[in-house]
C-alpha positions as CSV (number, residue, x, y, z in Angstrom):
1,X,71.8,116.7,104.3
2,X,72.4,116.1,100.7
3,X,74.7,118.9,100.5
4,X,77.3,120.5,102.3
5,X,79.6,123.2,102.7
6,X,82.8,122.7,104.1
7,X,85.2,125.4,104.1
8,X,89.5,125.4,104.6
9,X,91.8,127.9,103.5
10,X,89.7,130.3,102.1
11,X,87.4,128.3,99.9
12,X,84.3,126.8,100.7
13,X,83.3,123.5,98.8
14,X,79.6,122.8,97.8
15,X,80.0,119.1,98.4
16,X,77.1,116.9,96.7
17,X,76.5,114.2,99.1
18,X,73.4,112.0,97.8
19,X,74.8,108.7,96.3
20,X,74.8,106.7,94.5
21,X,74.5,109.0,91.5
22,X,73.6,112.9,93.6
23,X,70.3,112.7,91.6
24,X,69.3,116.5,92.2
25,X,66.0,116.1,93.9
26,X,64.2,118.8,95.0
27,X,65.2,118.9,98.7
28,X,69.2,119.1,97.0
29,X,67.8,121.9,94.7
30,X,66.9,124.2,98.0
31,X,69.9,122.7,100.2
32,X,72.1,124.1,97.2
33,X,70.6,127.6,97.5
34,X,70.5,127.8,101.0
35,X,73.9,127.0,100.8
36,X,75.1,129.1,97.4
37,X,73.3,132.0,99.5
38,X,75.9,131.5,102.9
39,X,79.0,131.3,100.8
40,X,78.0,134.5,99.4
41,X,77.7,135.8,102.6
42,X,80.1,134.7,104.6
43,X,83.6,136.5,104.6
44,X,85.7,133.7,105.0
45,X,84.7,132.1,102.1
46,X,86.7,134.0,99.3
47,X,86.5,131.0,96.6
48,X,84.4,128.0,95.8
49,X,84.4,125.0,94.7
50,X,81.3,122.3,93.5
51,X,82.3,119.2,93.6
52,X,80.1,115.4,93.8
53,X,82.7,113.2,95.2
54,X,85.7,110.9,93.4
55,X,83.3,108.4,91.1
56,X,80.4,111.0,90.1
57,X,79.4,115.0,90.0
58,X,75.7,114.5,89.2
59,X,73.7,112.8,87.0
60,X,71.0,114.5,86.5
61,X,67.4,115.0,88.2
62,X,65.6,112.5,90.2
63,X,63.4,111.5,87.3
64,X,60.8,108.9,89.6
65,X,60.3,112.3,91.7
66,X,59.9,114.2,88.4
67,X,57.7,111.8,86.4
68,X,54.8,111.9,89.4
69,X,54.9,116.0,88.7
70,X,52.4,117.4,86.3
71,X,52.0,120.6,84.7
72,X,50.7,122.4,87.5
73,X,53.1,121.0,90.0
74,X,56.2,121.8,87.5
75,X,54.7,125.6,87.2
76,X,54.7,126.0,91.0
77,X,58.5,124.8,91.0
78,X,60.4,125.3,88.0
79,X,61.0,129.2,89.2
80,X,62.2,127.3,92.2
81,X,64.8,125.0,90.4
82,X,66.5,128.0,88.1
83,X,66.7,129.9,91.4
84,X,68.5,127.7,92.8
85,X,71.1,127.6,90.1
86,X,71.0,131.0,89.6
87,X,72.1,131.3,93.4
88,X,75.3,129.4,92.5
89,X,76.1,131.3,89.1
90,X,75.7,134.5,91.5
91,X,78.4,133.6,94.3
92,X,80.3,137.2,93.7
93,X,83.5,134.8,94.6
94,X,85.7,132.8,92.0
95,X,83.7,129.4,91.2
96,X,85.1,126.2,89.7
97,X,83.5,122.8,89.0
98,X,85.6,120.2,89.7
99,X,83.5,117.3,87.4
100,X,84.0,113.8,87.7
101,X,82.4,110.7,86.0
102,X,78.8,111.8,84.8
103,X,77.7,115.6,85.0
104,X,74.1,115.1,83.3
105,X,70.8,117.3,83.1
106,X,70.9,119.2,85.9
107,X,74.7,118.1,87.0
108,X,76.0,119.6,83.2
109,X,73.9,122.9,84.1
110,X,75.2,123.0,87.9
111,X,78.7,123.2,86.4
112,X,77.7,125.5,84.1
113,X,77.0,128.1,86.9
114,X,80.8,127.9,87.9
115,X,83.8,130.3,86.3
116,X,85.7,127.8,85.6
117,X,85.2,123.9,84.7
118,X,88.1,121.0,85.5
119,X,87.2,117.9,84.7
120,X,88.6,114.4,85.2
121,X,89.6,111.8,82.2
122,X,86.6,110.0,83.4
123,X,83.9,112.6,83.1
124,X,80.7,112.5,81.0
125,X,78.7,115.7,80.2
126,X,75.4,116.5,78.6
127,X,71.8,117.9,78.4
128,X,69.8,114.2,77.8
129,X,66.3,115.9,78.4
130,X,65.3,115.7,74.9
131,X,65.3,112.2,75.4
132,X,62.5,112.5,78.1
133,X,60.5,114.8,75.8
134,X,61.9,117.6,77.6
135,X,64.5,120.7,77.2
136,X,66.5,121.6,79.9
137,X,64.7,123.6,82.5
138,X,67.5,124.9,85.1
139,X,69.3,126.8,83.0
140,X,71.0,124.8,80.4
141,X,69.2,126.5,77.1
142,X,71.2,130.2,78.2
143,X,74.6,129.3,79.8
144,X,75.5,126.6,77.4
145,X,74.4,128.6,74.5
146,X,76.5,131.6,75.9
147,X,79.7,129.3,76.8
148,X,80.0,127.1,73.6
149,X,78.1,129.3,71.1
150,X,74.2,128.3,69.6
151,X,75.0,126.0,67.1
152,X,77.2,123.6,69.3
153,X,74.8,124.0,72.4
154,X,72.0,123.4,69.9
155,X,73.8,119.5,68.9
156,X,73.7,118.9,72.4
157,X,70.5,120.1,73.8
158,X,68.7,118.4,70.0
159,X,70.7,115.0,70.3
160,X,70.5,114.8,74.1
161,X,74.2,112.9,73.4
162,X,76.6,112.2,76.0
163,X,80.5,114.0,75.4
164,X,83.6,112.8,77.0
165,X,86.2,114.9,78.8
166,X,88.6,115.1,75.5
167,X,85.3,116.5,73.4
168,X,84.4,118.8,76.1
169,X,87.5,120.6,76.3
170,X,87.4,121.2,72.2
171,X,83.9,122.1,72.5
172,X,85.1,125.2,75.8
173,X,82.2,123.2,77.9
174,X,84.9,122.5,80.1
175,X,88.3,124.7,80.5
176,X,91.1,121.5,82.0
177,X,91.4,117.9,81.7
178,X,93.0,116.0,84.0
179,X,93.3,112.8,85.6
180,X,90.2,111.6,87.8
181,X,92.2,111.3,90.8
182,X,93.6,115.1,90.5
183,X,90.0,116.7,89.7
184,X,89.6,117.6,93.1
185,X,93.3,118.6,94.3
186,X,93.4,121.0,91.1
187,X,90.2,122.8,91.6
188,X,90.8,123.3,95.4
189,X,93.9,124.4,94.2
190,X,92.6,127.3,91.9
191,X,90.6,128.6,94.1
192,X,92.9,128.4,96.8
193,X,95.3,130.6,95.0
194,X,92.3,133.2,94.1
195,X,91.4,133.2,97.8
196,X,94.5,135.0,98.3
197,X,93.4,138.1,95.9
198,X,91.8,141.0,96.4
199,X,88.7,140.0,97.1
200,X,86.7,143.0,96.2
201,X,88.3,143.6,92.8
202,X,87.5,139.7,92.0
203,X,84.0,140.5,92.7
204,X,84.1,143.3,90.3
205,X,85.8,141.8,87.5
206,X,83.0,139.0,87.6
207,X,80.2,140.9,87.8
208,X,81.3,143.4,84.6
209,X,81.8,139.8,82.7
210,X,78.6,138.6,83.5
211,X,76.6,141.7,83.5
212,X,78.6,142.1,79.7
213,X,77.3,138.9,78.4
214,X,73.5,139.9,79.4
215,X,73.6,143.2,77.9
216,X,75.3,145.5,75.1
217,X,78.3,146.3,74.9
218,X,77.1,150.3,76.3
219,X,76.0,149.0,79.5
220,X,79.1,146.6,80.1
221,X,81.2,149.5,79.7
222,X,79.3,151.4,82.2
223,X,79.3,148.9,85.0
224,X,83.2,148.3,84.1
225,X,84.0,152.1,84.4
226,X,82.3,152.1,87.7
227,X,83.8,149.4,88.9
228,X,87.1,150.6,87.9
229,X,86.7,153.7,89.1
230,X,85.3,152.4,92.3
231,X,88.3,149.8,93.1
232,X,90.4,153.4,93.8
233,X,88.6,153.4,96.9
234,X,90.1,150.2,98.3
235,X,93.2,149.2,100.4
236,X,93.5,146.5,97.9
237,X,94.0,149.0,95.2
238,X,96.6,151.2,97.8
239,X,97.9,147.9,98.8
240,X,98.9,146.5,95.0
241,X,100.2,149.5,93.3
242,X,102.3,150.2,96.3
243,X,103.6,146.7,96.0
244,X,103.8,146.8,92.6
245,X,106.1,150.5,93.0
246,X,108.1,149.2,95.7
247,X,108.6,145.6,94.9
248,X,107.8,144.5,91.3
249,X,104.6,143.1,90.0
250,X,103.1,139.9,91.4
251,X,104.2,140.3,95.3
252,X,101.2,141.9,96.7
253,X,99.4,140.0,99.5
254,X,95.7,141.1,100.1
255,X,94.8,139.9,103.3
């Protein structure tokens, strides 16, 4: 299998396994949504993390598998690439992207569909497919334009240039910088500690985000209050202010 999921402590890693560069052929594309679709589901997974291994996240598409597509054949699947994506950037758990050496194409866009991006010294990110006579195509025209703002996702997506990891973090494509041999410790870290929270309010506070970004300001109000309001039904909620009353802030346990 070209990718796995391997879970400890609370958090389930989405481990690409395709070497030498995890070229995201289409067999990856649907092993990542099956995949995206059981850490969703399963309750023991309460964090996640994407990583492609110590020397590379991903570098892109498989381009030789690409290049004998043509229109018709790209029709039938492109639906069938976003989805897959989209399955990740819907995990209703905390998601990081721990990115090291090149996160291309498709690899930028896969870490795009985390919460949160740390990236090693060594890393390399960008959207080349201009320089195939394409535009991204699994995501990478919305969520970069929504993360680093249209005129900055615009340079990348028109130039199809390359950033390194000091760039990225000016630009907000990626949100730590650390050395290549810590990527990996440090994002199984972060969502180790958020595996210990309340799991249901995590859920909520990432869906009113999202669901904010998509729509006015109105509607991300509504599906806040209803969250909020909702949360007072949980033993997390009975659980934290009790802790907070009795204790002092930051000493509940949630599970």
């Amino acid at each position: 299998m070209t990718v796995h999921l391997e879970v400890a402590e609370g958090v389930g890693t989405l481990r690409l396994d395709r070497p030498p560069m995890n070229a995201l052929d289409v067999a990856t594309q649907d092993r990542l949504k099956e995949l995206a679709e059981e850490a969703t589901r399963r309750e023991d997974v309460r964090a996640v993390v994407i990583y492609g291994g110590e020397k590379v996240f991903a570098a892109g598409a498989d381009i030789k598998e690409m290049q004998a597509m043509d229109h018709a054949a790209m029709v039938l699947r492109a639906r069938a690439l976003q989805d897959s994506f989209t399955a990740v950037a819907r995990i209703p758990k905390p998601v990081v992207a721990a990115v090291t050496g090149y996160a291309l194409g498709g690899g930028c866009e896969l870490a795009l569909c985390a919460d949160y991006r740390i990236a090693g010294e060594n890393a390399k990110l960008g959207q080349p497919e201009i320089l195939l006579g394409l535009i991204p195509g699994a995501g990478g025209t919305q969520r970069l334009s929504r993360l680093i703002g249209p005129s900055k996702a615009k340079d990348l997506i028109f130039t199809g240039r390359q950033v390194r990891a000091d760039e990225a973090l000016a630009l907000g494509l990626v949100d730590r910088v650390v050395p290549a041999d810590e990527v990996h410790t440090q994002a199984h870290a972060w969502a180790a500690k958020l595996a210990q929270g309340p799991a249901i309010a995590l859920r909520a506070a990432k869906e009113a985000v999202d669901t904010g970004l998509e729509t006015d300001i109105e509607t991300g109000l509504a599906v806040e209050r209803n969250w909020f309001a909702g949360l007072f039904a949980t033993e997390d909620r009975e659980r934290g202010m009790r802790s907070f009353v009795e204790e002092g802030p930051g000493k509940a346990k949630f599970l």
